[in-house]
Jmol script that loads the backbone (N, CA, C; Angstrom):
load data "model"
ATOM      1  N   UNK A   1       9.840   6.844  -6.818  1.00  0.00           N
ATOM      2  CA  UNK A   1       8.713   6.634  -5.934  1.00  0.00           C
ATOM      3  C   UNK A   1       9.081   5.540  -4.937  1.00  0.00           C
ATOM      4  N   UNK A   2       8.272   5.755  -3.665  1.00  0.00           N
ATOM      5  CA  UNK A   2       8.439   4.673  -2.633  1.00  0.00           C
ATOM      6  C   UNK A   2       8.202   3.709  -2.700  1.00  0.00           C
ATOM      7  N   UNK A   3       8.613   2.229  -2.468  1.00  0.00           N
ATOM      8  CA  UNK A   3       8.278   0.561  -2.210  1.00  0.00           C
ATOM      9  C   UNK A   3       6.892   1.126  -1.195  1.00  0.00           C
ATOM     10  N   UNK A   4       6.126   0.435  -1.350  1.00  0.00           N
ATOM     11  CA  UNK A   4       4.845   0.602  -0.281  1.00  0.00           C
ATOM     12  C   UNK A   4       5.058  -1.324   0.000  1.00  0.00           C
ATOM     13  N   UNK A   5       4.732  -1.476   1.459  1.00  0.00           N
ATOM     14  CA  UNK A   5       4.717  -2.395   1.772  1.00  0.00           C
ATOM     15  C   UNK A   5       3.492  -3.188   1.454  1.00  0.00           C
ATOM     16  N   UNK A   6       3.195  -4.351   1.239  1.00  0.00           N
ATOM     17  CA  UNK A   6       1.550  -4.915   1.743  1.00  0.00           C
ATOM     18  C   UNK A   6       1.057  -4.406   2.542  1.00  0.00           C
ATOM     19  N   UNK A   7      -0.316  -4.228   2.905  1.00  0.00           N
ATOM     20  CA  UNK A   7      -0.408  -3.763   4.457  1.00  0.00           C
ATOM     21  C   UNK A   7      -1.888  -4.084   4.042  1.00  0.00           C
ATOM     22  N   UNK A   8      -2.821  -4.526   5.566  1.00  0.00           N
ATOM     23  CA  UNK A   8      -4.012  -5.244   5.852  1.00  0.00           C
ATOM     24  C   UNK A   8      -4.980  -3.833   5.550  1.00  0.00           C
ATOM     25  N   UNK A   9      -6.596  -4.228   5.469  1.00  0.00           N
ATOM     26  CA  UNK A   9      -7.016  -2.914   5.113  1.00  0.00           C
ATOM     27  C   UNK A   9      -7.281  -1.980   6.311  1.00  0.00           C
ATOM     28  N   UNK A  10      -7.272  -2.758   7.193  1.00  0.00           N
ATOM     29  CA  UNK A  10      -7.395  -1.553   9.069  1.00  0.00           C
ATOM     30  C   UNK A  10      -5.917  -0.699   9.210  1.00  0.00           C
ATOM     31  N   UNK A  11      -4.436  -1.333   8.372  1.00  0.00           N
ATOM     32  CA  UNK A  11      -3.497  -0.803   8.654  1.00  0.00           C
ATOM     33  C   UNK A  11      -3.692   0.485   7.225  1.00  0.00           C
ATOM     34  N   UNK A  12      -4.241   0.356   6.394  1.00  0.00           N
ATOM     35  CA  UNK A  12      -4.657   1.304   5.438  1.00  0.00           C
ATOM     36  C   UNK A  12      -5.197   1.737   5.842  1.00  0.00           C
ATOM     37  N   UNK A  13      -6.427   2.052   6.349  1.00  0.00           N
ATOM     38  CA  UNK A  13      -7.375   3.010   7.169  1.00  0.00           C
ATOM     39  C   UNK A  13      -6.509   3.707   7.995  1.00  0.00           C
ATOM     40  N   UNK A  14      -5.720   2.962   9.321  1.00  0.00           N
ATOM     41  CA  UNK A  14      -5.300   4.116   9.793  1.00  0.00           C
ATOM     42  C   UNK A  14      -4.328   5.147   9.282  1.00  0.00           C
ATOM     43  N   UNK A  15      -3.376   4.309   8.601  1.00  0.00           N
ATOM     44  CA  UNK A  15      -2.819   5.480   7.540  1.00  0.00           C
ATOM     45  C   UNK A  15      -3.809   6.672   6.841  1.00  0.00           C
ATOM     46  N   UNK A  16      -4.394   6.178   6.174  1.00  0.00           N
ATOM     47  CA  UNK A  16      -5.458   7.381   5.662  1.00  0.00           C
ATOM     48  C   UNK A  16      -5.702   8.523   6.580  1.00  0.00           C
ATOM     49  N   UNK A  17      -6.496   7.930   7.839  1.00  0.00           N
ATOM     50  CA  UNK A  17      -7.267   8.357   8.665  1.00  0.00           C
ATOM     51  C   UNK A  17      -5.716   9.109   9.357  1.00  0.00           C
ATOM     52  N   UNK A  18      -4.797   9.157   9.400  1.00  0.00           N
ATOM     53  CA  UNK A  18      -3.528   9.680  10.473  1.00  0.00           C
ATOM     54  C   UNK A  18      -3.633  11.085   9.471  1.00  0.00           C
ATOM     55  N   UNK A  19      -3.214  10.669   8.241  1.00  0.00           N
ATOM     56  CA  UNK A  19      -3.130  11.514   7.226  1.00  0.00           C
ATOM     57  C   UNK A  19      -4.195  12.747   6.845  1.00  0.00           C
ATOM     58  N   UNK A  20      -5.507  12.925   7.882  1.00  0.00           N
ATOM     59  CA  UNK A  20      -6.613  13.301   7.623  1.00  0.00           C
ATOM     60  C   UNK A  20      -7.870  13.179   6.737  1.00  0.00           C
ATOM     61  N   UNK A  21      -7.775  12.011   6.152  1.00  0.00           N
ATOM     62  CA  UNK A  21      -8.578  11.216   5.608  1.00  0.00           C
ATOM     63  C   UNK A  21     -10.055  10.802   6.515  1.00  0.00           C
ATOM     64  N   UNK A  22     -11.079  10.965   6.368  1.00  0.00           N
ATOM     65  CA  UNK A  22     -12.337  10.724   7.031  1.00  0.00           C
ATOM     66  C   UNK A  22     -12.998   9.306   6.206  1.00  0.00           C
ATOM     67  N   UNK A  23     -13.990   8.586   6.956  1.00  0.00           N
ATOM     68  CA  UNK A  23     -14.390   8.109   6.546  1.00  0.00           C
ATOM     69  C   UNK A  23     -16.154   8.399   5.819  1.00  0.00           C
ATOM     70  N   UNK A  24     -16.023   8.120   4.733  1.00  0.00           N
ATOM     71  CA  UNK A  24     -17.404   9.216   4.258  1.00  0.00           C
ATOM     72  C   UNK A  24     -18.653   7.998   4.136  1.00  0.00           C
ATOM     73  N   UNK A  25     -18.401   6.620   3.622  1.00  0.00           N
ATOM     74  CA  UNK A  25     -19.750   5.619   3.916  1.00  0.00           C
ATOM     75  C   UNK A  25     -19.041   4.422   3.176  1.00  0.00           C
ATOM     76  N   UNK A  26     -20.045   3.056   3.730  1.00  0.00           N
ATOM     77  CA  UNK A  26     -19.509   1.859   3.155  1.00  0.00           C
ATOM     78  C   UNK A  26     -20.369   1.900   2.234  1.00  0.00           C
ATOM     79  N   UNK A  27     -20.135   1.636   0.900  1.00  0.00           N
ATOM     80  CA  UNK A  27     -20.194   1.075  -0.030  1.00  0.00           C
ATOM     81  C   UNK A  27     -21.237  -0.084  -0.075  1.00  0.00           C
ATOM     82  N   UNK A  28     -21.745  -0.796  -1.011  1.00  0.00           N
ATOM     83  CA  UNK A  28     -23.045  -1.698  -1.276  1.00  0.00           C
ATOM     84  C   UNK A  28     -22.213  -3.237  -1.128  1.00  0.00           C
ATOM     85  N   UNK A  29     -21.050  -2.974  -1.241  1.00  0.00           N
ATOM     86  CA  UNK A  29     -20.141  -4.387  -1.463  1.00  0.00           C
ATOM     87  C   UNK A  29     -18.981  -4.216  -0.259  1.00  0.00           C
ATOM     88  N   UNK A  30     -18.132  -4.537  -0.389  1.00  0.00           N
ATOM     89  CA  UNK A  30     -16.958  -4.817   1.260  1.00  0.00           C
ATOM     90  C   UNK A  30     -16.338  -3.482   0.889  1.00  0.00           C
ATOM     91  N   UNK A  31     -16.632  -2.489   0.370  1.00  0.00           N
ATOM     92  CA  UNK A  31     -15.669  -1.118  -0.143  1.00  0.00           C
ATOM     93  C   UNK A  31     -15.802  -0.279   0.759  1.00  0.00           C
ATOM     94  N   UNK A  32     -15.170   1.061   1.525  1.00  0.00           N
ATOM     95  CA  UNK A  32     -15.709   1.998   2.502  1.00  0.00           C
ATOM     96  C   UNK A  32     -14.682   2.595   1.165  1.00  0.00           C
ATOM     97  N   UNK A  33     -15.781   3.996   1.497  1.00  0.00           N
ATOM     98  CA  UNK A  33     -14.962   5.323   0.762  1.00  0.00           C
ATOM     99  C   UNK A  33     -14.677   6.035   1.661  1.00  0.00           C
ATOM    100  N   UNK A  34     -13.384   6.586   1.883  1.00  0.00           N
ATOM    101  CA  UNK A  34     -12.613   7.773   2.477  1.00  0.00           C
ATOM    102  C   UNK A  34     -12.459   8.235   1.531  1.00  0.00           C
ATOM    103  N   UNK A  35     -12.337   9.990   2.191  1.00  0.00           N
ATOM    104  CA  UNK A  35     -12.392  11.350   1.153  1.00  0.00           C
ATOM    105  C   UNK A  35     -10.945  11.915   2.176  1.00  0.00           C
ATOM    106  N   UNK A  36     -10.060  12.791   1.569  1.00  0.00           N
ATOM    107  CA  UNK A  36      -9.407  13.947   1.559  1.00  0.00           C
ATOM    108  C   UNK A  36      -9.467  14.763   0.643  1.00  0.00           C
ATOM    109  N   UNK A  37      -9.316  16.004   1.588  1.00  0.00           N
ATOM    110  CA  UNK A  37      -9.166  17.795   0.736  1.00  0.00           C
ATOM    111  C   UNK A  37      -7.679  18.224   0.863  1.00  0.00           C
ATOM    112  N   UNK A  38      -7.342  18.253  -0.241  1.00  0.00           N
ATOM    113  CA  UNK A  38      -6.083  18.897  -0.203  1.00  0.00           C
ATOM    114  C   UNK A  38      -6.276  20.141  -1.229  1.00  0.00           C
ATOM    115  N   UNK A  39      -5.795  21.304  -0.859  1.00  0.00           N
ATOM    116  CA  UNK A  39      -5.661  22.769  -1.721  1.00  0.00           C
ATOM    117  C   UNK A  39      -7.239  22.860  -2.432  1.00  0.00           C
ATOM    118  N   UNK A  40      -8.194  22.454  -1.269  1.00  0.00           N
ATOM    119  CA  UNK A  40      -9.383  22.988  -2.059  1.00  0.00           C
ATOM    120  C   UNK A  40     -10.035  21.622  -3.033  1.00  0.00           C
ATOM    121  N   UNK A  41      -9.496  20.654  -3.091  1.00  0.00           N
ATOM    122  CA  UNK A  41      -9.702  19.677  -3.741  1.00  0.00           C
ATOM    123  C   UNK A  41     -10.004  18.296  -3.223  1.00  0.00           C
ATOM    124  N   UNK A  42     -10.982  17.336  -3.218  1.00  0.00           N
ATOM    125  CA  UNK A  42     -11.817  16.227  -2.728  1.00  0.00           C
ATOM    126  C   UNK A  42     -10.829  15.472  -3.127  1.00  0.00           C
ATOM    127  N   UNK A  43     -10.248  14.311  -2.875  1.00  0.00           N
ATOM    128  CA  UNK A  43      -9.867  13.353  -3.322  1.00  0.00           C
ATOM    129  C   UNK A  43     -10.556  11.812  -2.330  1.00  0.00           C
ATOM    130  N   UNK A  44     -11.090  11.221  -3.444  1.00  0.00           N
ATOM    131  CA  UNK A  44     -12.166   9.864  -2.193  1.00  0.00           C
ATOM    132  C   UNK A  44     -11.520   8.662  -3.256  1.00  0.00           C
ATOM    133  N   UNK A  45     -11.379   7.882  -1.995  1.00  0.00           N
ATOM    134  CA  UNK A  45     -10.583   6.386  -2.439  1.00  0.00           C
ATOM    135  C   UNK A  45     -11.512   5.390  -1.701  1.00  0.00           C
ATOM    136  N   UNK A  46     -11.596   4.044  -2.751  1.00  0.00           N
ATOM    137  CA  UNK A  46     -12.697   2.962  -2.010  1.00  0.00           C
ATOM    138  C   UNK A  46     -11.895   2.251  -1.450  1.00  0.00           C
ATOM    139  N   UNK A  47     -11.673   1.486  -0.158  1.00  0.00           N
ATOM    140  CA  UNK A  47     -10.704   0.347   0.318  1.00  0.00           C
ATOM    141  C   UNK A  47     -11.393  -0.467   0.576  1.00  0.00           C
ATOM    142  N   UNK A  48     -11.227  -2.047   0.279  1.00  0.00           N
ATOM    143  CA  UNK A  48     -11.145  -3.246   0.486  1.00  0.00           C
ATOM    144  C   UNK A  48     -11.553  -3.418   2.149  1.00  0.00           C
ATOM    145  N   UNK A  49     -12.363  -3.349   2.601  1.00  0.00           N
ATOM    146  CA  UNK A  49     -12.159  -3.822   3.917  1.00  0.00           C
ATOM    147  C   UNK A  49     -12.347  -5.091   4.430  1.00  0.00           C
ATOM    148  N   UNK A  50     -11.844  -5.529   5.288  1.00  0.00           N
ATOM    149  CA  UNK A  50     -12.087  -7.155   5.711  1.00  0.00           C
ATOM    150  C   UNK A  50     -10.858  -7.885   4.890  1.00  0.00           C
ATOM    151  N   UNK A  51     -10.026  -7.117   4.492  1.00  0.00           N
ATOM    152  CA  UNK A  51      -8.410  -7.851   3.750  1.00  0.00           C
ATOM    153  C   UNK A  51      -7.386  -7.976   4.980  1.00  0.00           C
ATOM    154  N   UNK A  52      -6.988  -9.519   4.985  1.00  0.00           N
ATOM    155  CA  UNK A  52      -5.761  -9.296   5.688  1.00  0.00           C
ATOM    156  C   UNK A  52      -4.427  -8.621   5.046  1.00  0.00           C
ATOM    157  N   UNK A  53      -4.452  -8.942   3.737  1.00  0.00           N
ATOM    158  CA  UNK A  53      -3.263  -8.191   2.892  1.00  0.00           C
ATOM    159  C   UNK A  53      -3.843  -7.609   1.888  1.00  0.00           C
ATOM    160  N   UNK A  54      -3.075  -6.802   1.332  1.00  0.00           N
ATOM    161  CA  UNK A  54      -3.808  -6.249   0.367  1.00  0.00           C
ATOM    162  C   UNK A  54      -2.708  -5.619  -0.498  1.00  0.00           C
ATOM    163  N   UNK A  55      -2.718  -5.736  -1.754  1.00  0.00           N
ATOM    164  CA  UNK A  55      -1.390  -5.858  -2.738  1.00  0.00           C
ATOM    165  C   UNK A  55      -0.655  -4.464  -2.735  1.00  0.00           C
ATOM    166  N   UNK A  56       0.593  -4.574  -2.429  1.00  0.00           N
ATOM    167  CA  UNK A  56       1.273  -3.142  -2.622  1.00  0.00           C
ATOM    168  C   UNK A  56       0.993  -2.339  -3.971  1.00  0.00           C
ATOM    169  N   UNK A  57       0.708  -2.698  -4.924  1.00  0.00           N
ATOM    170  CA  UNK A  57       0.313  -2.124  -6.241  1.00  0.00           C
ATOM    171  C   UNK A  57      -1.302  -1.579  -5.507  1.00  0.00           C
ATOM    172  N   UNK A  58      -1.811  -2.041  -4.874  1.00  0.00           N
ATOM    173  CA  UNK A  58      -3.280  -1.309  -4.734  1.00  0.00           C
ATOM    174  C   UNK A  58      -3.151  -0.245  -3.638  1.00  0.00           C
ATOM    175  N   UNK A  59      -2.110  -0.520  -2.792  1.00  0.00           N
ATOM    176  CA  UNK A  59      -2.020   0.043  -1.215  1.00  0.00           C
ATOM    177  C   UNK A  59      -1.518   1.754  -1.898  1.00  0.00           C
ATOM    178  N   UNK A  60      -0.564   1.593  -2.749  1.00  0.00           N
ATOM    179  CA  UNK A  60       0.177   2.470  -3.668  1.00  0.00           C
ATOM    180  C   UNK A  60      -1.305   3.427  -4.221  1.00  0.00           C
ATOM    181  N   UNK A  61      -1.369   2.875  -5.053  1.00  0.00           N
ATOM    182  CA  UNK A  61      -2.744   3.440  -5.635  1.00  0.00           C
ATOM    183  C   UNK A  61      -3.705   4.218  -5.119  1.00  0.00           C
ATOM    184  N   UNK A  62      -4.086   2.968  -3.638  1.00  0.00           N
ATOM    185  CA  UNK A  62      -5.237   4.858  -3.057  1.00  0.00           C
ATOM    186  C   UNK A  62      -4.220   5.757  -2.549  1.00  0.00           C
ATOM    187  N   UNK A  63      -2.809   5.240  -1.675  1.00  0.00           N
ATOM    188  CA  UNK A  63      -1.767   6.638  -0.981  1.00  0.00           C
ATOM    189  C   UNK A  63      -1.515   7.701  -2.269  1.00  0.00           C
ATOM    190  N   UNK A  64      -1.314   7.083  -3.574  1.00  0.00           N
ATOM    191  CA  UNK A  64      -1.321   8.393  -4.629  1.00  0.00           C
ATOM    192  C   UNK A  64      -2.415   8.944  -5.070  1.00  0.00           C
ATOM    193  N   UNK A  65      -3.967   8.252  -4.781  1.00  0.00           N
ATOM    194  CA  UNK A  65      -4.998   8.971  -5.481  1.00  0.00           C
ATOM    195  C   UNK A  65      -5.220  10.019  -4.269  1.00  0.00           C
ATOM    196  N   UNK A  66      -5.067   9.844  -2.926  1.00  0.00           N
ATOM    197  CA  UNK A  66      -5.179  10.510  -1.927  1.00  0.00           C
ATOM    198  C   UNK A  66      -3.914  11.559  -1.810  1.00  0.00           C
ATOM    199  N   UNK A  67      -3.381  11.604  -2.438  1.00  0.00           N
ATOM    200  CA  UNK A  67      -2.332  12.430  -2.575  1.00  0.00           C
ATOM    201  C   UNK A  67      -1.296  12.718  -1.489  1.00  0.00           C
ATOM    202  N   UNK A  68      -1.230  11.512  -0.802  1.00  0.00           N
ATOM    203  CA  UNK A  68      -0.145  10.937   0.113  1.00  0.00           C
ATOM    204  C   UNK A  68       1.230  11.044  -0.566  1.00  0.00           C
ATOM    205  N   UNK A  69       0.854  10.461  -1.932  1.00  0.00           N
ATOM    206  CA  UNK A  69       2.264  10.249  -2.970  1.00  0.00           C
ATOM    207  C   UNK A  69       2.189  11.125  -3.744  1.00  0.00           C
ATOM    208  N   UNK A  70       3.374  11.670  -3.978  1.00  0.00           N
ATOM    209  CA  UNK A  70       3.433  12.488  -5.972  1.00  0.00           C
ATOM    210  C   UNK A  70       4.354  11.645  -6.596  1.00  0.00           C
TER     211      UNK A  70
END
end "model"
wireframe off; spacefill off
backbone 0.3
color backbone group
């Protein structure tokens, strides 16, 4: 699997969002949920927004729940 860099949460969004990721609503706390469909299937990840960094172990985490990564 790939090194994922740190990356701020607007540089995560646009990744998502390049990737076809939408934004579906913010959250009650600093979280926005983005959703992708891949093969018929929802996949929605909450991001951190308002982070200047944000830990490569987490950045990792939504790119594989979003199925960016296998």
């Amino acid at each position: 699997m790939r090194k994922i860099p740190s990356l701020s949460s607007k540089e995560l969004v646009r990744l998502l969002e390049k990737g076809g990721a939408v934004f579906v609503k913010q959250g009650s706390t600093d979280h926005a949920i983005y959703c992708r469909i891949v093969e018929g299937k929802r996949f929605s990840a909450p991001i951190q927004m308002g982070k200047k960094t944000l830990d490569p172990v987490y950045c990792k985490r939504v790119l594989t729940l979003q199925r960016y990564l296998r």
